[in-house]
C-alpha positions as CSV (number, residue, x, y, z in Angstrom):
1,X,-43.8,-2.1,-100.6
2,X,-42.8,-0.5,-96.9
3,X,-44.9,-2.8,-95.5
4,X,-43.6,-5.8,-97.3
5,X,-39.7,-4.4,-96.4
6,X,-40.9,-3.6,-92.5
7,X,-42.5,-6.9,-92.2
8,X,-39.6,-9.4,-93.9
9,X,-36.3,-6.5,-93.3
10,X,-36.8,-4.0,-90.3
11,X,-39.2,-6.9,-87.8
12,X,-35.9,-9.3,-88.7
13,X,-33.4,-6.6,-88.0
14,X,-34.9,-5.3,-85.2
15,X,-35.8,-9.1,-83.5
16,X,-32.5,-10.1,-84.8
17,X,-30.8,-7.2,-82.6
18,X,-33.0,-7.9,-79.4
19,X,-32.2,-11.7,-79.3
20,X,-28.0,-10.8,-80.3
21,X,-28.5,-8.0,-77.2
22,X,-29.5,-10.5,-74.5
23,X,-27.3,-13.6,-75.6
24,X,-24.3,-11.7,-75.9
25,X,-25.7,-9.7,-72.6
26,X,-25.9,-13.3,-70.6
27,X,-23.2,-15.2,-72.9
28,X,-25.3,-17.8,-74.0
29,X,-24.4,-19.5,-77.4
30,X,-27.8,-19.3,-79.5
31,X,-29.5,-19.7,-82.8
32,X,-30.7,-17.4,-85.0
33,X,-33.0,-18.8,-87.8
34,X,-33.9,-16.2,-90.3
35,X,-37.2,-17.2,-92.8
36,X,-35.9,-16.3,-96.1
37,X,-37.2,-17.8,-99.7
38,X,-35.5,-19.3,-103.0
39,X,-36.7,-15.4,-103.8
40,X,-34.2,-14.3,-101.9
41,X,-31.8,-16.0,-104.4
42,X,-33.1,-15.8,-107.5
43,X,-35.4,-13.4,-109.3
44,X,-38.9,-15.1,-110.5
45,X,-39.6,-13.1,-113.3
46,X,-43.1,-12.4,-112.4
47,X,-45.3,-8.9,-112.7
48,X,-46.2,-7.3,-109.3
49,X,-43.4,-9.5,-107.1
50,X,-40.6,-7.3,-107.2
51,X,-40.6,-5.8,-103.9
52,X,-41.2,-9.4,-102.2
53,X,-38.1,-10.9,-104.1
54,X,-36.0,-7.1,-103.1
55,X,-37.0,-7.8,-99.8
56,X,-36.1,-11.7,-99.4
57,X,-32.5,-10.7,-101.3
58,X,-32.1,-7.5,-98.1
59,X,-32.8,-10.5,-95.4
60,X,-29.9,-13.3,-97.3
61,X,-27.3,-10.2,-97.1
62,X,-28.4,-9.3,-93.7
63,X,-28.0,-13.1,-92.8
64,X,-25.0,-13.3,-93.9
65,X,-23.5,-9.8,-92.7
66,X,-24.7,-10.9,-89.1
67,X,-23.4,-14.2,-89.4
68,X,-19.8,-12.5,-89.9
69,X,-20.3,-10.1,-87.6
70,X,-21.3,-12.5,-84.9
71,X,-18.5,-14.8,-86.0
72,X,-15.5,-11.9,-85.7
73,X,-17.2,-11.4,-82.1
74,X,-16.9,-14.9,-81.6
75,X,-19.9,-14.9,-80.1
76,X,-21.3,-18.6,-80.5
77,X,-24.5,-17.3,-82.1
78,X,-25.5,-19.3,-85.2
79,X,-26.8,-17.3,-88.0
80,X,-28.6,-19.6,-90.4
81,X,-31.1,-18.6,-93.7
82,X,-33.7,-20.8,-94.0
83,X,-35.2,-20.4,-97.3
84,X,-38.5,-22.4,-98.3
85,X,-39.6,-22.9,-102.0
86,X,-43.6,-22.9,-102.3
87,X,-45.1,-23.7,-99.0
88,X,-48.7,-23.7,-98.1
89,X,-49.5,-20.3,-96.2
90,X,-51.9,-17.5,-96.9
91,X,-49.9,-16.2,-99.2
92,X,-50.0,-19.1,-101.5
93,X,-53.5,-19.2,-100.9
94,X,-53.8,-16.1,-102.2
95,X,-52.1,-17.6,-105.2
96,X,-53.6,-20.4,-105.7
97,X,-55.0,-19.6,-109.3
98,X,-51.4,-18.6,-110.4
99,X,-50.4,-22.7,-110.0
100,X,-51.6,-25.8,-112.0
101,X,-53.6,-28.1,-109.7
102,X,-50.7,-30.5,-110.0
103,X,-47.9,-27.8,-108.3
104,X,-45.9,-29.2,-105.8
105,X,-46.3,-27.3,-102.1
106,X,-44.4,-28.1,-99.1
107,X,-46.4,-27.7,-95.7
108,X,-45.7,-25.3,-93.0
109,X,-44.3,-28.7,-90.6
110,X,-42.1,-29.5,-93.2
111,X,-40.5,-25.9,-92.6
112,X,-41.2,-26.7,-89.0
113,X,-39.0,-29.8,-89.5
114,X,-35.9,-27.7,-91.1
115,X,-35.8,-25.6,-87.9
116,X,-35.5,-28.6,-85.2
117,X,-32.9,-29.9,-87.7
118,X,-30.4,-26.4,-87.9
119,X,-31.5,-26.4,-83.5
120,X,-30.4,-30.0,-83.5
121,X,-27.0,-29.6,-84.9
122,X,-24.1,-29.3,-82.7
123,X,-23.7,-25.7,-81.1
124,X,-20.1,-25.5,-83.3
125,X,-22.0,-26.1,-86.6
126,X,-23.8,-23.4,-88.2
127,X,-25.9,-24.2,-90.5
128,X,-25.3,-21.3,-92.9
129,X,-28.3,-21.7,-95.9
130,X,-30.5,-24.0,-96.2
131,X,-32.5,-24.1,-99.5
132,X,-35.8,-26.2,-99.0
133,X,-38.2,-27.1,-101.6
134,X,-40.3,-29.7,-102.7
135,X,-38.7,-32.7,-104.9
136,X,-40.7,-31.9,-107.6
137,X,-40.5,-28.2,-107.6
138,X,-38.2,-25.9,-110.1
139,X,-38.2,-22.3,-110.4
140,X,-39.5,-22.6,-113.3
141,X,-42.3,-24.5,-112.5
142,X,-43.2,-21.5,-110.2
143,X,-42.7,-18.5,-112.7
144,X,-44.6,-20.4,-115.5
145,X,-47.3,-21.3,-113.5
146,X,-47.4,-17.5,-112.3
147,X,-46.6,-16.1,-115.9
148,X,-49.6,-17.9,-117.2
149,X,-52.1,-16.8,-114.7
150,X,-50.8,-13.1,-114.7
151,X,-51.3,-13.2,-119.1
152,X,-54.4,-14.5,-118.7
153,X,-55.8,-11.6,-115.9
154,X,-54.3,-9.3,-119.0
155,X,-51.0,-8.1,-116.1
């Protein structure tokens, strides 16, 4: 669980402050695109994820608390959550049994894609949330196909 909470929490807090420190240092207007997950806006009701879903709802509070922040400062830094359904990364390879062979993944240049569209927008519009998944995914689609596996392993 701590590293789960350093890796998607303190690494974001802490990058988060370093890039804030030397826009607001140099007064440049910036972006700051923070990797979230639908997890981080609703609970999957799966065994043995409960510390990734805590973790992914600490970075959409810390989005948006530096998003207001930043905003009151009127600093011209854009705070956006970008948060991906299923996408294809080790970590869905690792649960790749948990999914039918039908489930629908995104692919890491479709997340790729989402970025150059928030950095594309004009430096006035912040992209506050975006919520990216793939047409033919539900969250229930997800939690079944994870529910199933985790029955059958006896979880």
């Amino acid at each position: 669980m701590k590293q789960m909470f350093d890796t998607n929490v303190v690494g974001l807090a802490v990058c988060s402050r370093e890039a804030i420190a030397l826009m607001t240092k140099n007064n440049i207007p910036g972006t700051i695109i923070n990797i979230n997950s639908t997890s981080g806006h609703c609970v999957i009701p799966v065994p043995g994820i409960a510390a990734y879903n805590a973790s992914k709802y600490a970075v959409t509070a810390l989005t948006e608390a530096l998003r207001n922040e930043l905003s009151l400062m009127k600093t011209n830094i854009r705070v956006t959550s970008l948060s991906p359904g299923l996408v294809e990364s080790e970590m869905s390879d690792q649960l790749k049994g948990a999914f039918t062979p039908d489930q629908p993944i995104l692919k890491a240049k479709d997340i790729a894609d989402c970025v150059l569209f928030i950095l594309k927008a004009p430096q006035y519009v912040n992209v506050s949330e975006m919520t990216v998944t793939h047409v033919n995914e539900t969250s229930s689609t997800v939690s079944l196909s994870l529910a199933s596996i985790m029955a059958k392993a006896g979880a």
